[in-house]
C-alpha positions in Angstrom: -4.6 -37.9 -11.5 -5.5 -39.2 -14.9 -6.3 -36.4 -18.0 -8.2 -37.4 -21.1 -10.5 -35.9 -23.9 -14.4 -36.1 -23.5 -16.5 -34.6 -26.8 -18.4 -31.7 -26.0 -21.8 -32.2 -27.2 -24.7 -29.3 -27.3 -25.7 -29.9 -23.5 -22.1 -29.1 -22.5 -21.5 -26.6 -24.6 -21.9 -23.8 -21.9 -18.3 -25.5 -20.4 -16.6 -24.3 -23.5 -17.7 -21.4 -23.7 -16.6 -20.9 -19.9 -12.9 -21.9 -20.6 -12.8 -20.1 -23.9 -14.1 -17.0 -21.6 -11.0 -17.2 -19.0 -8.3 -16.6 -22.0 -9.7 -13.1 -22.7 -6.3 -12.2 -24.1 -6.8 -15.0 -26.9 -10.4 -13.8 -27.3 -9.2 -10.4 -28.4 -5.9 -11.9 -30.4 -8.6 -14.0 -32.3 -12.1 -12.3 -32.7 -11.2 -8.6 -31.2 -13.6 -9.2 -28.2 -12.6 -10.6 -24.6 -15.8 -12.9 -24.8 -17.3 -15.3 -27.0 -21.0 -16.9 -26.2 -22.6 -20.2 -27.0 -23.4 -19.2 -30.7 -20.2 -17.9 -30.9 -18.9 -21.4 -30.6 -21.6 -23.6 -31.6 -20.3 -23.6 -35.1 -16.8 -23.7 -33.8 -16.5 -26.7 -31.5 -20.4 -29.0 -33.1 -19.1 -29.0 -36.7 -18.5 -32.2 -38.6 -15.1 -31.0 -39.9 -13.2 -31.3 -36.4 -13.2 -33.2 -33.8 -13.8 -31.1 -30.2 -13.2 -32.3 -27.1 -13.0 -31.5 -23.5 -9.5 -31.6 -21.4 -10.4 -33.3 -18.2 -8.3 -33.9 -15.3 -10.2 -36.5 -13.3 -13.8 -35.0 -12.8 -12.5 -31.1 -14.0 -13.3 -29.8 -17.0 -9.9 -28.0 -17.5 -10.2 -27.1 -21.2 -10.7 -27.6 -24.9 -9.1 -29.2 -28.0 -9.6 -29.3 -31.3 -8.7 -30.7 -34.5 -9.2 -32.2 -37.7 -7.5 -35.7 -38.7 -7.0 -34.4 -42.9 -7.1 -30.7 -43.8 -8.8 -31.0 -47.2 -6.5 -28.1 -48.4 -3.1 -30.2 -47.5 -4.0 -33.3 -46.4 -2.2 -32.6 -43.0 -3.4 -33.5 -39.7 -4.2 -30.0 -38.0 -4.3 -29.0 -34.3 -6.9 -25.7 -34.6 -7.0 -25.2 -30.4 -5.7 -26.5 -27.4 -6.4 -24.2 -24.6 -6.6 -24.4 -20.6 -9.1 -22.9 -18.4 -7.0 -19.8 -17.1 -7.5 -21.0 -13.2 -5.6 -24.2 -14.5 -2.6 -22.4 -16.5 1.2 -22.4 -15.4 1.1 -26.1 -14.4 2.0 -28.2 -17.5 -1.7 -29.0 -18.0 -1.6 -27.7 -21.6 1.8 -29.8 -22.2 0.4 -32.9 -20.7 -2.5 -32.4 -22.6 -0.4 -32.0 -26.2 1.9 -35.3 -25.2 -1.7 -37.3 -24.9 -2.7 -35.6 -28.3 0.3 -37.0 -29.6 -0.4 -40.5 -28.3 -3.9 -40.1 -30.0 -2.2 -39.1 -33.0 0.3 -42.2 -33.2 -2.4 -44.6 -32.7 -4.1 -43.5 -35.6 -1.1 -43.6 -37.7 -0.6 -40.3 -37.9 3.5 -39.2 -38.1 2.7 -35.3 -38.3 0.6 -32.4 -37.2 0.3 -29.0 -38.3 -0.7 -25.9 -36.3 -1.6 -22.0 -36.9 -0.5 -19.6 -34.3 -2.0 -16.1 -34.1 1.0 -13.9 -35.1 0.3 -11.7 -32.1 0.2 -14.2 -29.7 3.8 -14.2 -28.7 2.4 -16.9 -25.8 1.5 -19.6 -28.2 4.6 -19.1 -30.6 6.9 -19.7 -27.6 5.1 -23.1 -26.1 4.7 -24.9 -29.5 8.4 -23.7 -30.4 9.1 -26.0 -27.3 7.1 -28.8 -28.2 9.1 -29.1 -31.0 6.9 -27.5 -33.5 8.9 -26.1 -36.6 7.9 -23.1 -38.2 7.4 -23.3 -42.1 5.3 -20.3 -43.6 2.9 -17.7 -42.9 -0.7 -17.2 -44.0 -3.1 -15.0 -43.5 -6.9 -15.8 -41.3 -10.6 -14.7 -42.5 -9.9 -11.3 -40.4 -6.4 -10.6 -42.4 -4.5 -11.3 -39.4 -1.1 -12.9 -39.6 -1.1 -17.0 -38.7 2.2 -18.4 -38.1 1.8 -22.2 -40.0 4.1 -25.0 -37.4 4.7 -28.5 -38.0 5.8 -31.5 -35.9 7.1 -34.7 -36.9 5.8 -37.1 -34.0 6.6 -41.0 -33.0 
């Protein structure tokens, strides 16, 4: 089976919102609803600050990722999402998904990425912890909600 990233475009849309919609948990951590809808995440994932992809395996849309190549405030590659449709969860989609993140990463010569994890979401804080990620300081999102700030040294 071979996984890569396809950019979700405003036809496709509706797929995102589907896989965003199977992680109510996040949904609440992040917005304090279990569901988002296309609006929702139009802005979120058909911006020009990020690139947004789909996680396929083969022909399956199996979930999203997210990023931007240069935070303007730190000038720090910075992972915003990676998430798996819940159906597809518990079988090391999400860390297949990082590792070919981190190939992407290296080919652009990119040594380092940064993530924020949802100081609720115990979860998240325990997978990136084992992907290597280091904690290094804590800031606060739009909602006043604790983010946890990680960073990884790749090659």
């Amino acid at each position: 089976m071979s996984m890569f990233f396809e950019e979700i475009k405003k036809d496709t849309l509706y797929i995102a919102v589907e896989i965003v919609n199977s992680n109510p948990e996040y949904n609440v951590f992040e917005n304090g609803k279990e569901t988002r809808n296309l609006e929702d995440l139009e802005d979120e994932f058909l911006n020009q600050n990020t690139i947004c992809s789909f996680i396929k395996l083969d022909d399956t849309y199996i979930g999203v990722i997210d990023f931007m190549l240069e935070n303007p405030n730190d000038h720090y590659p910075w992972l915003g999402l990676l998430m798996i449709h819940g159906d597809y969860q518990g079988y090391g989609f999400g860390a297949q998904a990082y590792a070919l993140f981190e190939k992407e990463m290296l080919k652009r010569g990119l040594d380092t990425v940064r993530i924020g994890v949802l100081q609720e979401n115990k979860k998240a804080q325990h997978f990136w912890e084992s992907k290597g990620f280091v904690y290094y300081k804590t800031s606060l999102s739009k909602n006043g909600s604790g983010i946890l700030c990680y960073q990884k040294s790749i090659e």
